[in-house]
N, C-alpha and C positions, 0 to 999 in steps of 0.2 A: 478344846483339848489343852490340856496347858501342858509345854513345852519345857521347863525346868522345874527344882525346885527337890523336897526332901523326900526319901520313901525310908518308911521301916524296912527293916529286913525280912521279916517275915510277910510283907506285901508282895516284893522282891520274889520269894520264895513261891507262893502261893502264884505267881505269873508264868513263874521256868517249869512248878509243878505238874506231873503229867505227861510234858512234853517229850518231843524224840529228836528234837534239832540238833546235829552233830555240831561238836566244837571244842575249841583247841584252846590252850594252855601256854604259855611261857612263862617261867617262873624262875626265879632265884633264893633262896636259900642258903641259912647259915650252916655249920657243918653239919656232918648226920653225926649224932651219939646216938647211943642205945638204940639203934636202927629208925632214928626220927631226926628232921631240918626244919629247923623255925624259918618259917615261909618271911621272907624281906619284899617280894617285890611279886605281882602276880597279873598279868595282863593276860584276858579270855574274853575269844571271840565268839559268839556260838550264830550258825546259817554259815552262809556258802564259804568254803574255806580255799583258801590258796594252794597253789602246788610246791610251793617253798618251803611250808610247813613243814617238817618231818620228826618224828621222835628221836632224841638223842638226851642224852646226862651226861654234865661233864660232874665229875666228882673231886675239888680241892680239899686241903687241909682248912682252910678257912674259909669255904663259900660251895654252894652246890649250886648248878644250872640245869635243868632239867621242862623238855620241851615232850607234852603228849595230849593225844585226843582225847574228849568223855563227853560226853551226851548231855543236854540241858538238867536232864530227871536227877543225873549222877550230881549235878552241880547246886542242886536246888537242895538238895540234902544236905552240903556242906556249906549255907551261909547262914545257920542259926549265930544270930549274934549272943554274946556273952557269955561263952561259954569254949571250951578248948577246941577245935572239929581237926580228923585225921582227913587227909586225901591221899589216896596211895595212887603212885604213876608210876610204872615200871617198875622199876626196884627201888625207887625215892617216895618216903611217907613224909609228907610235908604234916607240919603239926602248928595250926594259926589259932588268933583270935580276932574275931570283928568287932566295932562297934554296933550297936543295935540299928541306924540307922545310914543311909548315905545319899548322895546326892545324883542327882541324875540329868541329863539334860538330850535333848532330842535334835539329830542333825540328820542333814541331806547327803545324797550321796555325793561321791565326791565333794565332800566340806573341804574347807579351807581350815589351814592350821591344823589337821589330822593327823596324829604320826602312822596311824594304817588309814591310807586310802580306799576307803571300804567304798564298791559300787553299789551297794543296798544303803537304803534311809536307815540309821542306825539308833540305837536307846540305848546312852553313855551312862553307866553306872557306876560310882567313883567311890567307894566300901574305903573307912580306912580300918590300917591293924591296929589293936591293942599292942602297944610297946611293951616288950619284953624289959625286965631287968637288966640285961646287959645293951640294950635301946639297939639299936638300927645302926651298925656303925660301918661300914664301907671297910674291908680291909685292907690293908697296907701293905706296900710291896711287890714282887712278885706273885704272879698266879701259875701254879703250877701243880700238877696233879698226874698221875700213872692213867695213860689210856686219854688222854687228855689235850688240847693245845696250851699250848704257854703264850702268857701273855706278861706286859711289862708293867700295866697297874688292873686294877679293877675295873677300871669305868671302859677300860677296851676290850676285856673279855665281856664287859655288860653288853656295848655295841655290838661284838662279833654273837653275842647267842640269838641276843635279842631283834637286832636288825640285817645282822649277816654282814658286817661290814666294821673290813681287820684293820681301819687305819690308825694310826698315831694323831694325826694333827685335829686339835680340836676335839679334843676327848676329855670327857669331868666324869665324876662320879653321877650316878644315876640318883633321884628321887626314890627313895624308898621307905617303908611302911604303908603302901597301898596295893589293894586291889582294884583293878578296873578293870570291867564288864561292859562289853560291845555285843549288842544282840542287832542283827539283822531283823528288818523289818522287810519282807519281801512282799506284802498284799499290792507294790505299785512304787515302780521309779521311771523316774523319764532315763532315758537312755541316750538320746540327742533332742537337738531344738536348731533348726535352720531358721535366720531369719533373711526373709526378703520383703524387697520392696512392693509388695503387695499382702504379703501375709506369714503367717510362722507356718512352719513342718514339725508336729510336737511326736516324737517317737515314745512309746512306753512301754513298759511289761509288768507282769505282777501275777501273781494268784487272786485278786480280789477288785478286778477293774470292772468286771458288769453294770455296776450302778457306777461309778467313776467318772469325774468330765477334768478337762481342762479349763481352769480358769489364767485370763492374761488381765491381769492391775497394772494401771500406769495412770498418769494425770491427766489423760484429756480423751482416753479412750480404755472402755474396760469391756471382756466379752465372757462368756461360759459357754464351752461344747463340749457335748459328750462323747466318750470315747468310742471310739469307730470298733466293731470287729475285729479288724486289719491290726486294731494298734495303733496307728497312726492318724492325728489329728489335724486340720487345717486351720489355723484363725482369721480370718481376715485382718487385714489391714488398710481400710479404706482410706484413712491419713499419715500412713505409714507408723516403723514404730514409735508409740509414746513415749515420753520424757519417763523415767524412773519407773520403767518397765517390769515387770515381775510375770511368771507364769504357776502355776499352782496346778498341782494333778491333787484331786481331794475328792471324796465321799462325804457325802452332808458335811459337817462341821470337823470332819476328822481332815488333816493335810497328811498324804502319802509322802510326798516330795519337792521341790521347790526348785526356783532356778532366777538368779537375779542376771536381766539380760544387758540389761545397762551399767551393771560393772558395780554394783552397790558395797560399799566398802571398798570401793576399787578393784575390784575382784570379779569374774566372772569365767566358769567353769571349763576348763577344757572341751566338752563337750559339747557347750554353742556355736554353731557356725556362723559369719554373717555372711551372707552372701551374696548383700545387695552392690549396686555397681558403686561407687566412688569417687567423689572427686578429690584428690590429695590435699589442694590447699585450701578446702573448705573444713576437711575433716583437721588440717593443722590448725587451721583458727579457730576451730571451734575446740582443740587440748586446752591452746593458751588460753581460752575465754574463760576455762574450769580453772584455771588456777596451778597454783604447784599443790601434790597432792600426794600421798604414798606410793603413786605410781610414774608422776608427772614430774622432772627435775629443771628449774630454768639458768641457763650458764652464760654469762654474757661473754665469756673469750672460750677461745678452743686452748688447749691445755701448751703451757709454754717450754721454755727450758730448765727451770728451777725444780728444786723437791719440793717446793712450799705451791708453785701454780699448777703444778702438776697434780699434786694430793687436795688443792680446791677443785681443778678439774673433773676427777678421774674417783672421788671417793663413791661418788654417789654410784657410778656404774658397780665399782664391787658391791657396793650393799642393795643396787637393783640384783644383779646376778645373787646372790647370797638370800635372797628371798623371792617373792614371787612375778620377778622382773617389771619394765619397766620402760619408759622413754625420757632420754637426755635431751633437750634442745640446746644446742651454741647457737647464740648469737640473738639473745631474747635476754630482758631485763626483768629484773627479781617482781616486778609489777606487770608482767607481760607486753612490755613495749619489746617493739622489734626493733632491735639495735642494729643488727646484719652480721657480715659476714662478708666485704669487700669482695676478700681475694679470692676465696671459695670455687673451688671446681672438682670436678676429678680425681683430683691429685689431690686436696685435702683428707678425702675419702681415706685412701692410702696414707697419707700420711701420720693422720687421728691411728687408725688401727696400726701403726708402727711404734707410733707412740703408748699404746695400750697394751702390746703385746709387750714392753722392753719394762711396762710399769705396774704390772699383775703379775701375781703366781696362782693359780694357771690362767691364761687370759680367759677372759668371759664370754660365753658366745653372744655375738650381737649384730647386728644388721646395720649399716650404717649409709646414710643419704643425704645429697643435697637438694635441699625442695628449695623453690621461690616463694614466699610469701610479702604480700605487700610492695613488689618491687623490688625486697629485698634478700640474699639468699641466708637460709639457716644450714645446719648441721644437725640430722636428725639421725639420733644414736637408741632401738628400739634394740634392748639387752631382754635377754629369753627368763624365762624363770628356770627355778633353781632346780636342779635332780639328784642332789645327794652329795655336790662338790661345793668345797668348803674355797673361795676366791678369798686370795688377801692383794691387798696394795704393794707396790715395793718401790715406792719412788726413791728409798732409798734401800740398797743391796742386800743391808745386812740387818735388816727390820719388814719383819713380815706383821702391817696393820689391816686390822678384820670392821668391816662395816655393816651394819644393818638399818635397815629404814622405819622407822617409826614414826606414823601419821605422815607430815609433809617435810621430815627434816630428819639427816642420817646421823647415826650416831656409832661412836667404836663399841663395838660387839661385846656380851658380856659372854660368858663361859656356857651359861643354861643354852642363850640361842644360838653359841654354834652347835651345840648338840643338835639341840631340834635339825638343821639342817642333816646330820645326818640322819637320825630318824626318820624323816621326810622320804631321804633318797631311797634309806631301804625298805620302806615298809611294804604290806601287802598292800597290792592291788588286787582285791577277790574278786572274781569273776562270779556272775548268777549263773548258780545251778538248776532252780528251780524248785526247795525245795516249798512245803505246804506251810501256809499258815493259819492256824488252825482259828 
């Protein structure tokens, strides 16, 4: 099955055709004349929908926003490319053009980097528009409109339609001239994955698991069982779990949904549990053994009294918390030698998060500990991932500095990805309804 790559439009079409899958709409639009809004921006989900959803239009002199349902059949009718197509939603006719072709690419549930957290295996369809003569241009100003909320530029009425979320800080202009098309794949998603020390708990659901198994990939043990009844799967683990672990729910050659248990990309799903028993400094030297890594930061001092040791210290936690969190170690060298941490007890604990709180706006949640490792103690700062709050630095009072992590090394934030952050926070989380897939 291949997983990315280009579709005509009219493949596109001939896929949604027929269907009855209910799905929803957010869109923006340039003003309405002659009882028509040249469509700027248009993000459709179609399968199980959110309860957040609701129909509404805001109607400005410079931009329309308009939020409603329609059915996959009703949608398949309007992505002929090259040519003008009308869509009427309440009392707004949107009036667009496609290119003949778009791009597509196939993700899991709960993917990472998502701006809607869909729990169904999902097929990203990324359509652009044909640019109007007056091009795609963001308006300026105030937004303000009869029946209407006010807003102070565009890019925060984009956030509040789009993601439900009225802030100022960290707010640009939106991407626009596209449409993008999220269709649930409901035939089969894993739902949870316990792992233990003798074997995984693989949970799933779907319309289409009869012929179905679990498969677990890793490098030194690989298994296939078929889906239970119940739903629920066992795998054994005879040498516990493998190194660079994977699990796979799949029908012959097709993948329903996927799940990387070993943190691949450094990542690894809300939905995994581990549940095996622990030992703390074995699990700590085996972080440092991996390396510094997107998610893994090494600090040889805990953060001092200056703005300059403080923002070496303390940068990395906001740009952990600013994405999808993270672990600080003090007291470990850029090569993972263990330096220490003398004085370390208790009261550093306390003293680190005194210090974090008086050098963040807003502090970042994070868990903080002193382990022994080597005979030596560290400082171990494990910052949560991120839900839609935007963390900046303030080691100095009157300078709010924004961080983000990229690969194994942080960098000051550019404007796109503090957005995304809020996109993240607001987006949907759909829940399975159930419906058919045909």
């Amino acid at each position: 099955m291949v997983d990315s790559g280009l579709i005509q439009l009219t493949g596109l079409q001939s896929l949604l055709a027929g269907r009855t899958d209910p799905g929803w709409i957010l869109a923006v639009a340039g003003p309405v004349a002659d009882g028509f809004a040249p469509l700027w921006r248009a993000d459709v989900i179609v399968g199980p929908q959110s309860d957040y959803l609701r129909e509404k239009v805001w109607v400005y002199e410079s931009c329309t926003f308009v939020s409603a349902g329609l059915t996959s059949g009703l949608l398949a009718e309007r992505l002929a490319g090259g040519s003008i197509q009308e869509m009427t939603l309440g009392e707004v006719v949107l009036q667009f053009e496609l290119q003949t072709n778009c791009n597509f690419q196939r993700k899991s549930s709960l993917a990472q980097n998502e701006e809607f957290k869909l729990t169904w295996p999902t097929n990203v369809y990324l359509a652009s528009l044909v640019e109007p003569p007056q091009q795609f241009q963001p308006p300026a100003g105030f937004i303000i409109g009869p029946g209407a909320p006010s807003f102070v530029t565009f890019g925060v009425a984009f956030n509040a339609f789009f993601q439900n979320n009225y802030a100022l800080t960290g707010t640009s202009n939106p991407l626009l001239g596209q449409l993008t098309l999220r269709v649930c794949d409901v035939r089969g998603r894993i739902t949870s994955v316990a792992i233990q020390s003798t074997q995984l708990e693989v949970a799933v659901e779907g319309a289409a698991l009869d012929h179905a198994s679990v498969e677990l990939m890793g490098v030194s043990d690989r298994d296939v069982v078929p889906v239970s009844g119940n739903r629920e799967t066992a795998i054994p683990l005879p040498n516990g779990l493998p190194d660079d672990a994977w699990i796979w729910l799949r029908s012959n050659e097709d993948w329903f949904d996927y799940r990387s248990l070993g943190g691949w990309a450094a990542y690894r799903s809300p939905d995994v549990r581990d549940e095996r028993i622990t030992e703390p400094e074995a699990d700590l030297a085996a972080m440092i053994a991996q390396g510094e890594n997107v998610h893994v930061e090494f600090k040889r001092h805990l953060p001092a009294n200056t703005s300059n040791t403080r923002r070496t210290a303390l940068k990395t936690v906001v740009a952990f918390a600013n994405g999808d969190g993270g672990t600080v170690l003090y007291g470990i060298e850029d090569d993972g030698g263990v330096f220490g941490l003398p004085e370390a007890d208790g009261a550093t604990e306390d003293s680190y998060v005194n210090v974090l709180r008086a050098s963040t706006s807003p502090m970042p949640p994070c868990h903080c500990s002193v382990q022994d490792l080597a005979g030596k103690r560290v400082l171990v700062v494990d910052v949560e991932a991120n839900a839609g709050t935007i963390f900046a630095l303030t080691v100095e009072p009157d300078k709010h500095e924004f961080f983000v992590r990229r690969g194994a090394t942080t960098f000051p934030a550019r404007a796109e990805e503090l957005q995304s952050i809020l996109h993240r926070g607001q987006s949907a989380v759909l829940p399975g309804l159930g419906y058919s897939y045909p």
